[in-house]
C-alpha positions in Angstrom: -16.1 169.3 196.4 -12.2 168.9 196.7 -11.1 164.9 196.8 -7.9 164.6 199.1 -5.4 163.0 196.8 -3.9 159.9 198.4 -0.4 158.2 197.7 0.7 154.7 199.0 4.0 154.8 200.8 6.1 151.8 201.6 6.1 151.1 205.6 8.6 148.2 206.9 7.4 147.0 210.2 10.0 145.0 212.7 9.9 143.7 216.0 13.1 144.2 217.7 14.0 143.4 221.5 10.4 143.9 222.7 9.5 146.9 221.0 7.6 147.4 217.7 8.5 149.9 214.8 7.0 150.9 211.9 9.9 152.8 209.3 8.8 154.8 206.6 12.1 155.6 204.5 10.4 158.0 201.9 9.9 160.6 204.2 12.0 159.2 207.1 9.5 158.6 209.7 8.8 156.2 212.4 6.0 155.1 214.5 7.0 152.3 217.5 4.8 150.6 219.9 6.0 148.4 222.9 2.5 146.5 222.4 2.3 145.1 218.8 2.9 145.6 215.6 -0.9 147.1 215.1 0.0 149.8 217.3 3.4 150.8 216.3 1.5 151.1 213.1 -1.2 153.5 214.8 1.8 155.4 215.9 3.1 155.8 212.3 0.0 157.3 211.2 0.2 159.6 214.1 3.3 160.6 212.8 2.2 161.1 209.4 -0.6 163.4 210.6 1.7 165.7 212.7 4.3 166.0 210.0 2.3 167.1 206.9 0.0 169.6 209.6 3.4 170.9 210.9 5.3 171.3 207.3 1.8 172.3 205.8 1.2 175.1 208.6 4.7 176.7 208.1 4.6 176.4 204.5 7.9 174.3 203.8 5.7 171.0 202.5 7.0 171.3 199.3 10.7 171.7 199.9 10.6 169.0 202.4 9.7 166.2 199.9 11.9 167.7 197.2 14.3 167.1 199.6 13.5 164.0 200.3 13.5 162.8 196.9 9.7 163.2 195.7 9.0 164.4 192.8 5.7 166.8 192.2 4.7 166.5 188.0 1.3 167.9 186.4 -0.4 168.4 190.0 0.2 164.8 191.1 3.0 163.9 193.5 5.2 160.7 193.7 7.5 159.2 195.9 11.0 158.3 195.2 11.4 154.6 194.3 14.1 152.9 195.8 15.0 149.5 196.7 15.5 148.7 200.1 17.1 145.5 200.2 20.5 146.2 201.8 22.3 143.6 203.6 22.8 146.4 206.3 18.8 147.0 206.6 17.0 145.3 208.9 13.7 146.7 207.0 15.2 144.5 204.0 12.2 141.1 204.3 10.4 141.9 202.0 7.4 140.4 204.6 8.2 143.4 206.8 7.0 145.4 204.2 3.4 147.1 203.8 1.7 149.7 201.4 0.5 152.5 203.1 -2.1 154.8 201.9 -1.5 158.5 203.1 -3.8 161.5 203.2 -1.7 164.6 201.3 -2.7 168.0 202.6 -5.4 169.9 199.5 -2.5 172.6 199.3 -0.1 170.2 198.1 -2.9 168.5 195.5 
């Protein structure tokens, strides 16, 4: 039986006039959530889910995250590693900031 591989992904959550966002910058995806920050997270994962069906589905997975920086070595995958501590960020507290453990599709494994 076929383990789905799982990365962690950095997620930056911040509240900003009433409404909730969750930022991945490694693949450049947001979840948001008038609600809370719970939700907005919820969202996020939504995201994720419809992203790696859709780029999975039409066979561009691959070139996607090589695009985005990620780098595929030996069957295991890795996101870029950057600091994201701009002055100009407002995803820059580093309290704002939560791992995320993602579900990669078996294709890209």
């Amino acid at each position: 039986m076929n383990k789905i591989p799982k990365i962690s992904v950095p997620v930056f959550t911040v509240e900003r006039k009433g409404c909730w966002v969750a930022y991945c910058p490694v693949l450049k995806l947001y979840g948001y959530s008038q609600k809370d920050e719970q939700t907005a997270l919820k969202d996020f994962d939504s995201a994720i889910e419809t992203f790696f069906h859709v780029q999975d589905t039409l066979g561009t997975l691959n070139n996607t995250l090589l695009k985005l920086g990620w780098t595929r070595h030996d069957h295991r995958v890795a996101a870029p590693t950057k600091q994201y501590n701009s002055a100009f960020s407002p995803y820059r507290e580093k309290s704002s900031h939560k791992a995320r453990e993602i579900s990669l599709p078996l294709a890209y494994a």
